[in-house]
C-alpha positions as CSV (number, residue, x, y, z in Angstrom):
1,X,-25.9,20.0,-84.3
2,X,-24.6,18.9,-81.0
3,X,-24.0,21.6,-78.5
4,X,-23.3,19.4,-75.5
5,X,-19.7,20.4,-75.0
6,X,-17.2,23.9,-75.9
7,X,-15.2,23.2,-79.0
8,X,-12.0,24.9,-79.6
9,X,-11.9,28.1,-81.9
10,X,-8.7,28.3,-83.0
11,X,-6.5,30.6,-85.6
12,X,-8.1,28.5,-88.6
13,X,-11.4,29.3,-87.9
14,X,-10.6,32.9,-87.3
15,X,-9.0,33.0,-90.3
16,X,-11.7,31.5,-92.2
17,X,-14.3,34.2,-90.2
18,X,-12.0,36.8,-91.8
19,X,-12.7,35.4,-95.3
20,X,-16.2,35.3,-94.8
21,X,-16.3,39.3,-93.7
22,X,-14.4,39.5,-96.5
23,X,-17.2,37.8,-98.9
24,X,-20.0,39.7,-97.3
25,X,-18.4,43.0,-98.0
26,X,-18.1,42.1,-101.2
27,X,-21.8,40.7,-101.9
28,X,-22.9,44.6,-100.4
29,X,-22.9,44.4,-96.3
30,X,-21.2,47.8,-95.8
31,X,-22.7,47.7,-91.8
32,X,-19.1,47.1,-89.7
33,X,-20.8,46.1,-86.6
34,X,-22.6,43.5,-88.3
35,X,-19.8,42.6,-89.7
36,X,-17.7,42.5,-86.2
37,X,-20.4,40.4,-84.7
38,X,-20.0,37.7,-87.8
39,X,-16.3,37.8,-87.4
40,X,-16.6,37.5,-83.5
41,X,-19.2,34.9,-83.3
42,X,-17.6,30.9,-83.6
43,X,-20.4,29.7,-86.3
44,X,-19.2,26.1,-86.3
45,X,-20.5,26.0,-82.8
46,X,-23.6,25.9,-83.9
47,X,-23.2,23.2,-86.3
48,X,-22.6,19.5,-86.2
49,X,-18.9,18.5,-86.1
50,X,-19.6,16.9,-89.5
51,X,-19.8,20.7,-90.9
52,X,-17.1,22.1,-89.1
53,X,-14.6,22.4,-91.4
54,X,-17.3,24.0,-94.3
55,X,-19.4,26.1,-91.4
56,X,-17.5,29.3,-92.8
57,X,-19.0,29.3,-96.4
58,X,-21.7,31.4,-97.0
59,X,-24.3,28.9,-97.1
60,X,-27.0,27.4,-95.3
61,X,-27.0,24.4,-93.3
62,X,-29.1,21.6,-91.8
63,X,-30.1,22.0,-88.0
64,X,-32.9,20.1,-86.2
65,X,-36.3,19.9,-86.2
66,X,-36.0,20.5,-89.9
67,X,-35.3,23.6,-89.7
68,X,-31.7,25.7,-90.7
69,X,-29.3,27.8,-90.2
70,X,-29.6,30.6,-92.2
71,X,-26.7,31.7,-94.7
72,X,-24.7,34.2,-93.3
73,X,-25.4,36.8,-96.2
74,X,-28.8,36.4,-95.0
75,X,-28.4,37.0,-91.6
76,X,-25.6,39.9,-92.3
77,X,-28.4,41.2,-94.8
78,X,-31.2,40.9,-92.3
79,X,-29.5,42.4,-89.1
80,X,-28.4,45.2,-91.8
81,X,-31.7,46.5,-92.3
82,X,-32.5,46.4,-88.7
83,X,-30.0,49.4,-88.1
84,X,-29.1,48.2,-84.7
85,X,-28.5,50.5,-81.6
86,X,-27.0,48.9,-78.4
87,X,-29.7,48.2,-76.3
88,X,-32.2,48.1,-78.7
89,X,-35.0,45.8,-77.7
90,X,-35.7,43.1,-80.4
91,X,-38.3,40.5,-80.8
92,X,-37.0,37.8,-83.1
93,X,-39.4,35.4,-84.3
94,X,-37.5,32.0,-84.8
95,X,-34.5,31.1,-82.7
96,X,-33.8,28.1,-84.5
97,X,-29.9,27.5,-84.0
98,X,-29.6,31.0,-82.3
99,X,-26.6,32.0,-84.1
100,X,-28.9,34.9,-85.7
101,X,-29.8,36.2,-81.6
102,X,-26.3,36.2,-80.8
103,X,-25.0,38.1,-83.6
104,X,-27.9,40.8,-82.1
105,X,-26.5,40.5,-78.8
106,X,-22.8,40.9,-79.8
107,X,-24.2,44.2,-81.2
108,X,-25.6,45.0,-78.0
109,X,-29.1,44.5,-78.4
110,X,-31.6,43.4,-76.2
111,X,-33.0,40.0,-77.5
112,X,-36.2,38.4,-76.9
113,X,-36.7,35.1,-79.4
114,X,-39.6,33.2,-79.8
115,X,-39.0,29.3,-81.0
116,X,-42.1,27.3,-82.0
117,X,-40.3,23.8,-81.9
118,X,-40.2,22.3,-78.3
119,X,-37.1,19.8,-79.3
120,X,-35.4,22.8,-80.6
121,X,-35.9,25.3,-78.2
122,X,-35.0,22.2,-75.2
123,X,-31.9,21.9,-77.5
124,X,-30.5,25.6,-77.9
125,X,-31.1,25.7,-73.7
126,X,-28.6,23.3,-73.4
127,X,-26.1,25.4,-75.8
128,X,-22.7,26.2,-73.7
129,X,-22.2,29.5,-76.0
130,X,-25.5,31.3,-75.0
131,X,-23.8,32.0,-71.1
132,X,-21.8,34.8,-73.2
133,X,-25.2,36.5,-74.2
134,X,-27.3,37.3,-70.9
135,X,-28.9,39.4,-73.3
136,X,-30.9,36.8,-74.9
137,X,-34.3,35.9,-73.6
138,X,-35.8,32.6,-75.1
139,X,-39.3,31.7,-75.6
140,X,-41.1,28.7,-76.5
141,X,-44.3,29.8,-78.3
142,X,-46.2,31.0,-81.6
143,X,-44.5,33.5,-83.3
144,X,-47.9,35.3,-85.0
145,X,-48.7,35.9,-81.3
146,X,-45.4,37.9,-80.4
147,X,-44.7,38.8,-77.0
148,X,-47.2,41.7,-76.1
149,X,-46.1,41.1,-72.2
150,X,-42.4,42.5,-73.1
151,X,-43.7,44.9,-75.7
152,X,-43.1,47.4,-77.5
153,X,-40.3,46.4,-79.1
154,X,-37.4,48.8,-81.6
155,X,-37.0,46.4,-83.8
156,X,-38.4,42.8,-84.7
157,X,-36.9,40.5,-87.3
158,X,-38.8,37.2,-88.4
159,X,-36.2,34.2,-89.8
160,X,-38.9,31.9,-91.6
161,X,-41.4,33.0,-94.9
162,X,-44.5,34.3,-93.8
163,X,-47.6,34.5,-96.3
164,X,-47.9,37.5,-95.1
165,X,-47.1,40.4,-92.5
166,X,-48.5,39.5,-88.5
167,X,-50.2,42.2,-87.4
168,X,-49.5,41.9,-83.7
169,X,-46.3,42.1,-84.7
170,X,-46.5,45.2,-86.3
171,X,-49.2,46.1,-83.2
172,X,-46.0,45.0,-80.3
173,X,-43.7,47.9,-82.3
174,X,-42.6,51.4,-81.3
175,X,-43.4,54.5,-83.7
176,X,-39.9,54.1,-85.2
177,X,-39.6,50.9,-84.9
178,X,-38.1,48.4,-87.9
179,X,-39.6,45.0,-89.3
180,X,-37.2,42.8,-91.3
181,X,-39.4,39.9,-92.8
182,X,-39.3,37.5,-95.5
183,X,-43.0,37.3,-97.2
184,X,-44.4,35.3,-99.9
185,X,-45.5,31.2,-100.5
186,X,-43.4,28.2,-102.2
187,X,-39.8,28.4,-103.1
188,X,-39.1,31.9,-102.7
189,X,-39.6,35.0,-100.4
190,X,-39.2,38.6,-100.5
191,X,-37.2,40.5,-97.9
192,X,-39.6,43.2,-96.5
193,X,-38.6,46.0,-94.3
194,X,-41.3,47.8,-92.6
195,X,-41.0,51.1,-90.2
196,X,-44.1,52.0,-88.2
197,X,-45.2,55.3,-88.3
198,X,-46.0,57.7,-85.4
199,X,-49.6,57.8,-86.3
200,X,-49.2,53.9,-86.5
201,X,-49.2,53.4,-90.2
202,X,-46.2,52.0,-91.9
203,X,-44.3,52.3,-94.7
204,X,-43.2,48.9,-97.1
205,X,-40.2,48.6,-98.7
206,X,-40.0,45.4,-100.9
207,X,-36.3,44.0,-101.0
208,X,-34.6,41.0,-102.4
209,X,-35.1,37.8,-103.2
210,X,-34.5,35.5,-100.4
211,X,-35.7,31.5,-99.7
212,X,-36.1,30.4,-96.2
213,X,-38.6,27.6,-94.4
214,X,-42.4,28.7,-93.8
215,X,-43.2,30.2,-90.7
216,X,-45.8,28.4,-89.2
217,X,-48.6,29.4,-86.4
218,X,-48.7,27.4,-83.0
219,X,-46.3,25.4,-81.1
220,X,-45.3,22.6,-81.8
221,X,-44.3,19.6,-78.9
């Protein structure tokens, strides 16, 4: 994962995005602005040249810090239920490689991202791509804790497993507002969409089954 210098995006790899929008419409991502974004964004930027000329499957992939970047279903699937509006002001727990906040801010929202890993959060800040999205605002902190300084937030999507649902998070939401988490221990997670309530309750709808890496509370130097 080497950001340090712009790589070319040329008709091959827009050709390849088009396959890929092509795959996710197929697998049920019927959202066309999500689907613009994944087409617009350049996702072998955000991968080590080694994976450049596979970045376009729909799979995950390695990054630093042990952590990944998520498959592109995933992140179609996730920014799906979010039912973005431009401007929309989202907390996203988990920058990781940050290809997940930009497809947000090619939609038009307003994103605020929280990354628990110092080396990775140093790394994404020296990421040429990210000048295209002024819209992104990047954190280093603990995810469970949100961001109650820049709250309330429309929407809030978490990109690692949590045992279960933060309530600060659900605390730093508008009445309205939409959670997208993964929840549940060990190999496998399931995708959670939340919407708070204007008396402040909320109503669960459990999803699919999804795997990603445990979401973990504090920072981590």
């Amino acid at each position: 994962m080497l950001h340090s210098k712009p790589k070319e995006d040329n008709y091959l790899h827009k050709g390849l995005r088009k396959q890929l929008v092509q795959i996710l419409r197929e697998k049920g991502i019927t959202d066309d602005k999500v689907l613009a974004a994944v087409e617009a964004i350049p996702r072998h930027f955000f991968l080590d040249p080694a994976f450049e000329r596979i970045a376009y499957e729909d799979r995950a992939f390695p990054i630093s810090a042990g952590q990944t970047i998520s498959q592109p279903y995933t992140v179609a699937y996730q920014t799906q239920l979010l039912q973005i509006k431009k401007f929309d002001k989202v907390l996203e727990i988990g920058t990781g490689s940050a290809y997940q906040s930009c497809v947000l801010a090619e939609m038009g929202a307003m994103v605020y991202s929280i990354e628990r890993q110092k080396t990775l959060y140093d790394f994404v800040g020296q990421f040429f791509f990210l000048r295209n999205y002024p819209n992104i605002k990047r954190f280093y902190g603990d995810g469970y804790e949100g961001l109650p300084s820049f709250a309330p937030f429309d929407k809030v999507i978490v990109t690692a497993a949590a045992p279960n649902i933060p309530p600060k998070l659900i605390e730093q939401m508008k009445p309205g507002g939409i959670l997208v988490i993964p929840v549940g221990e060990g190999e496998g997670q399931k995708m959670m969409k939340i919407t708070k309530q204007a008396d402040g309750s909320t109503k669960e709808e459990v999803l699919g089954d999804f795997s990603f890496v445990p979401m973990l509370e504090g920072k981590n130097k």
